[in-house]
N, C-alpha and C positions, 0 to 999 in steps of 0.2 A: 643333668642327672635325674632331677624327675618329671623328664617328657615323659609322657601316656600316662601319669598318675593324676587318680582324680580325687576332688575334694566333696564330701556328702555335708552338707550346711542344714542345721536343722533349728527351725525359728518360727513361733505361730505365729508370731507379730509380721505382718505382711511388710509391712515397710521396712521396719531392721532387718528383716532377712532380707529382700530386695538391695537395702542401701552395701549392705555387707558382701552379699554372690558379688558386685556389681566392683568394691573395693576388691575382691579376691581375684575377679576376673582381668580388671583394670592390671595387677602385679603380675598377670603371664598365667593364672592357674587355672586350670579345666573343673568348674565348679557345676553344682547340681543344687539347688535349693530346694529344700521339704518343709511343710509347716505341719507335719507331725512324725514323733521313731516309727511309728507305722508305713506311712508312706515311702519311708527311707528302706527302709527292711521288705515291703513289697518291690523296693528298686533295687534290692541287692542286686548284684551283677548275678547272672544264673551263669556264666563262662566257667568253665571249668579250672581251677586252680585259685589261691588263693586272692584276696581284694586287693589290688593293686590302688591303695590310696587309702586318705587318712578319713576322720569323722570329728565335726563340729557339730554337738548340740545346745541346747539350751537345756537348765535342769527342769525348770519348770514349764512342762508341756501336756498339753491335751490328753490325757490317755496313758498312754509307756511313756515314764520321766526317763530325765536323761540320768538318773542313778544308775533307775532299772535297763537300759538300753546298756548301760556301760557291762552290765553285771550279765544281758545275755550275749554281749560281745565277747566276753569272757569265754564262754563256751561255743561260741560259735567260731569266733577269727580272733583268737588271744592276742595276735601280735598288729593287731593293726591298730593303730594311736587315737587314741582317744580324746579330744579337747571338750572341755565340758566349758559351758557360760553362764551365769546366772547373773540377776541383778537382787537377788537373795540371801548371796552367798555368807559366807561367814567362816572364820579358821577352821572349825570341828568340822565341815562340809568340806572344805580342801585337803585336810586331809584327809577324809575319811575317802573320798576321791581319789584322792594318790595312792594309798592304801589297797583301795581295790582297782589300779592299775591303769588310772587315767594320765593320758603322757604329760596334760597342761589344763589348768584352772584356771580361766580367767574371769575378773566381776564387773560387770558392767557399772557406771558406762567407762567405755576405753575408747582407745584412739585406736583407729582403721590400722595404723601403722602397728601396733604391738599384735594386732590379730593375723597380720599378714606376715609377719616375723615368727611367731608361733606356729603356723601353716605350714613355709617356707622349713623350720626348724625338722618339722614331725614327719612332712612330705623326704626330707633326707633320711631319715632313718629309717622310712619302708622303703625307700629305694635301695637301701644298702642293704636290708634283710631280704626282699626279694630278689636282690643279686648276690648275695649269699647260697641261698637257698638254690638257685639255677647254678650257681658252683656246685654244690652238693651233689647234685643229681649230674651232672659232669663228670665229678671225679666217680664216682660211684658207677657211670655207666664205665669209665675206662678203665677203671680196677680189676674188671671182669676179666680172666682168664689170661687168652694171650695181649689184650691190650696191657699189659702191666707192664710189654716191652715197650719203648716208644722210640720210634724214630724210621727214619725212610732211606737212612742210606744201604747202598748195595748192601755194607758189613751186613747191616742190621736186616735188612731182608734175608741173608744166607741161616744168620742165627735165631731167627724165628723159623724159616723151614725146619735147621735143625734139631730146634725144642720141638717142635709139633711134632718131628718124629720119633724120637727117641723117648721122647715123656712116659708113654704107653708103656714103656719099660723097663725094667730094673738094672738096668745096664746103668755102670758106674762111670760116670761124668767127670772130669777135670776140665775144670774153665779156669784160662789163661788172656789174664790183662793186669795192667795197671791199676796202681791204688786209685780208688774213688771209678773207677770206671761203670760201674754196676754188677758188678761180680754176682752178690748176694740176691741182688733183683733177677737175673738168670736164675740161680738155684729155686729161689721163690717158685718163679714160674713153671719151672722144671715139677717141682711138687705139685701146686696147684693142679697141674694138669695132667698129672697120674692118678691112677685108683688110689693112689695112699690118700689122697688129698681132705682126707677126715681124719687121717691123723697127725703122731706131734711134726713138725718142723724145725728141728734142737740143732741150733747155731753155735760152733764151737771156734772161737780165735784161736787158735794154735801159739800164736805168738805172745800172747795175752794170758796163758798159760804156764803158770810156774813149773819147770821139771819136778820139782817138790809134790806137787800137787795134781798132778797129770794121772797118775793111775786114780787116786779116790775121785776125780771128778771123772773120768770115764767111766770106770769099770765100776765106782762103787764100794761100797764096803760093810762092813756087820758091825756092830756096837762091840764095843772093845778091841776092836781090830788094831788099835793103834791109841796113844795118850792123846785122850780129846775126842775119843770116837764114842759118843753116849747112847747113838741110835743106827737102826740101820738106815742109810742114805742107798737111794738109787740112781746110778751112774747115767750119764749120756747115752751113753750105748745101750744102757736097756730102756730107756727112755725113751728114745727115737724106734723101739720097736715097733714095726707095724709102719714107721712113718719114713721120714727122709732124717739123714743124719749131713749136714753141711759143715764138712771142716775148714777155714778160712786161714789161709798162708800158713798151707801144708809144707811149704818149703821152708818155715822155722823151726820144724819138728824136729829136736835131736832125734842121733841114730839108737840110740836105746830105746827111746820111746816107740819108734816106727818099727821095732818087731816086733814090741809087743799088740801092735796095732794091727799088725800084717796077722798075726797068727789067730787074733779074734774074724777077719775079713775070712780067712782060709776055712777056719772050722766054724764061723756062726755061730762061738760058741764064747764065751768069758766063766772069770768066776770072779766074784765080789772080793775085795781083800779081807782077808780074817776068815774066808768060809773056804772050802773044796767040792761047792755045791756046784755043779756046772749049769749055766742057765742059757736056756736059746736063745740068740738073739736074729733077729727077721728085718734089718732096713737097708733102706738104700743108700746108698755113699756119693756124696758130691763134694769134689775137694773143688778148692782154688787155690789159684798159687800167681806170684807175679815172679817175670825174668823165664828166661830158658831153664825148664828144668835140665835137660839132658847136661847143661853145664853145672849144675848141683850134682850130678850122679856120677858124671866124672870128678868133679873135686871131692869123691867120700863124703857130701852130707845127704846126698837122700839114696834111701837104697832103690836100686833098679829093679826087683823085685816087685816092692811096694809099688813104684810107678805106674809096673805095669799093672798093678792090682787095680790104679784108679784111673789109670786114662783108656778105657773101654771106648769113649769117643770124647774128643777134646772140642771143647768150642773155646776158637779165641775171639778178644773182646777188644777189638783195636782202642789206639787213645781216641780223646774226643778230636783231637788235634788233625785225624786221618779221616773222622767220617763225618764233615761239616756238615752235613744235609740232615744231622741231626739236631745239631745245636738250635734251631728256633724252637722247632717241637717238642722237644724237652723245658728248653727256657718258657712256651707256652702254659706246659703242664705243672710247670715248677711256679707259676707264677699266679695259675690259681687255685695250687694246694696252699699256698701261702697265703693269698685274700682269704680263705675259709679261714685258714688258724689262728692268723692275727685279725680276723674281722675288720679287712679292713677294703675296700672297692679296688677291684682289681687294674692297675691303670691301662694304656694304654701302649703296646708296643709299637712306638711310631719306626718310621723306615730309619729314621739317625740311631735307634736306640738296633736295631738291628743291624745295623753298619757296625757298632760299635760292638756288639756279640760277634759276629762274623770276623770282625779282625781279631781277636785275642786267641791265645795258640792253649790257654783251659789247659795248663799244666798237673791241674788237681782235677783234671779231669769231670765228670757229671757230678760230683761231690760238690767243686767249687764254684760250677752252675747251678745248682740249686743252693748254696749258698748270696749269688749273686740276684736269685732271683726273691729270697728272701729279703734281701736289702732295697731291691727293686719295688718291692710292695710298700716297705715301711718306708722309703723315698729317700734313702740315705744311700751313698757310694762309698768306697772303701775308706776315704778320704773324711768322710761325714758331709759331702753335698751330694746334689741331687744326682741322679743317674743319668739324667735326661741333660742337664746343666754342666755334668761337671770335666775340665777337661784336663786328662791325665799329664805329671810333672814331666819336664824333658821329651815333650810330644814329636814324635817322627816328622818330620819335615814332606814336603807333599808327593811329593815322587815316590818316598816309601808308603806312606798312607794306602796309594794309590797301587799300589804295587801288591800289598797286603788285602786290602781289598778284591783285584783282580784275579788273585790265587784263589782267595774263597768262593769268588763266582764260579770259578772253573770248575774247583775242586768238588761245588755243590751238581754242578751239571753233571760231571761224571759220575757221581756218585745215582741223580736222578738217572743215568744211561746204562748205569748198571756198568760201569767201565769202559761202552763202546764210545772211541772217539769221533764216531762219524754220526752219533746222533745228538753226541755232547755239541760238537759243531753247529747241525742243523739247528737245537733248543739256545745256542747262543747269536745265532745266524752270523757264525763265522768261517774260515777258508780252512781245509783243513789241515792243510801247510802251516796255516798263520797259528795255529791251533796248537799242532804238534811241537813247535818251536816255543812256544809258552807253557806247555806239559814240560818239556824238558827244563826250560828253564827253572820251573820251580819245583824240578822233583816229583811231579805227582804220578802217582798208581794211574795204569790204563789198564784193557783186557787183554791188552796184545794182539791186537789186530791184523793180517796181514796186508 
């Protein structure tokens, strides 16, 4: 963890520093010895970004002591660790050391072994701050715009073309998938990359919504409108003016509600409860919903009407289950949004731990991926052992394993072939007899080739 970090040793005494580089370098460490902070500070690294390594001084030195060395490290490179050494030292001096942000005090004379455990100690925690920090600027580069979609399968290429196009316009959205699918991360994007995208963003659960409570949290209402009403509150609906309005499981919306929701859509127009002031309202409407609507509009709970007021273009959001070629690059991005939040070294997705993502059918769909990828980080499975270690109760026997497995191969080719099975073929260098005969057998989506 910390190859290419180096150590700055600073000591006037030619033979302690000499005996010490020589101790440091002996334990595996990439050390530099200086016998003044001048010399060490004319060797700062001139590379561009921050020091990749820790700093040992001595306090008492020729010129710039290791006080004042600590104190313009401060303003120069705050997070890089500090070990001070003295054969001077004293409590008031250690702390006053620690105090102004030295990692480790130690007083001569010591033993080679406490100096190189202290190193050892300091060298891990700039390794994990500058692997931090290149998380940072990671997630932050892919936060940008349409990267906020992620994944490479066909679905997900179809549904990024269709955000890129439609974003541009105020044309009213309905996205249609499963719980935990990414529903709301679409709308996001959908905003983001319109002209609104300076303004609100107002996220509205439908289901989550008391009937009670549905007109004053939309519409709004004027002080005294109602027992308990002591101020004027401003509704969703005028809130999202100018921006995107996102309704989420628009198909729990009782049928009373949804006229009155329909006739604000129709006229752009509301009025606050308690007033007859009519107010304009200017946003865009992105509903979601999961199941077949048209089977809600025949059983009398959504009105047909209103549907058609929100599916101007529908994008569906297959389960995760359908479009495997997403599941690592998601699990990738989910797993070093997690190392940044829990600070904690992002590990290592070996090929078993993605065997074992590739077989799970992610019934809670990108929700319970990035749930798994949080667990992933903190090194605990659902179980409480490790992710990488731990191996599931009543485990499939190896033919199924194997079978489970083989599905997600295919199903991942396909998905890179964009559904054609004769390039899925070629990318797995199989027959495409032998091919077709294993599409059928497990069900999978093709393009329909002739």
């Amino acid at each position: 963890m910390t190859d290419g970090l180096q150590v700055l040793f600073i000591e006037d005494d030619e033979l302690v520093r000499r005996a010490h580089v020589q101790s440091l370098m002996l334990a595996g460490f990439n050390v530099a010895g200086h016998a003044s902070a001048e010399a060490a500070l004319d060797a700062w690294p001139g590379t561009p970004g921050p020091f990749a390594g820790v700093i040992v001084s001595d306090v008492r030195l020729p010129g710039i002591s290791g006080m004042e060395l600590l104190a313009r490290l401060r303003e120069r490179a705050a997070e890089v660790p500090v070990i001070l050494v003295t054969g001077h030292g004293d409590i008031s001096m250690a702390v006053q050391a620690m105090r102004d942000g030295a990692y480790d005090f130690i007083e001569k004379p010591f033993a080679s072994e406490r100096l190189v455990d202290a190193v050892r100690r300091a060298l891990e925690r700039r390794a994990l701050q500058l692997e931090n920090h290149a998380l940072r600027r990671e997630l932050a580069d892919q936060a940008e715009g349409a990267t906020r979609i992620i994944g490479r399968s066909a679905a997900m290429e179809q549904v990024r073309r269709l955000i890129a196009n439609v974003a541009s316009t105020d044309a009213a959205v309905l996205i249609n998938g499963d719980t935990g699918a990414g529903k709301e991360v679409m709308a996001r994007s959908l905003h983001e990359q319109s002209p609104r995208r300076d303004k609100p963003f107002v996220a509205v659960n439908c289901a989550a919504l008391p009937e009670s409570m549905f007109e004053s949290e939309m519409f709004g209402y004027e002080a005294g409108a109602f027992t308990g009403a002591q101020k004027r509150r401003i509704g969703k609906l005028e809130h999202a003016s100018g921006g995107t309005l996102f309704l989420d499981e628009i198909e729990s919306m009782p049928l009373g509600l949804q006229v009155k929701l329909l006739r604000v859509l129709q006229d752009g127009v509301l009025e606050r409860l308690g007033s007859n002031q009519p107010i304009r309202v200017d946003c865009r409407i992105i509903a979601a919903a999961k199941g077949d609507m048209d089977e809600h509009v025949a059983a009398n709970t959504f009105r047909r009407d209103l549907l058609y007021r929100l599916n101007v273009v529908t994008i569906v959001l297959p389960p995760l289950a359908e479009r495997r070629g997403d599941i690592l690059p998601l699990f990738e991005h989910f797993t070093l949004d997690a190392a940044v939040r829990y600070q904690r070294p992002a590990p290592i997705i070996t090929e078993r731990v993605q065997q074992r993502l590739m077989q799970r059918d992610w019934p809670g769909n990108v929700r319970e991926l990035r749930n798994a990828a949080d667990r992933f980080v903190l090194g605990i499975g659902d179980d409480g052992a490790s992710v990488q270690e731990r191996d599931d109760a009543g485990a499939q026997s190896l033919k199924e394993q194997v079978e489970v497995f083989e599905r997600a191969v295919i199903a991942h080719a396909l998905d890179q072939a964009g559904g054609s099975v004769s390039l899925a073929a070629d990318r797995l260098q199989l027959g495409k007899a032998t091919l077709y005969e294993k599409i059928k057998r497990y069900g999978l989506a093709t393009k329909g080739e002739g």
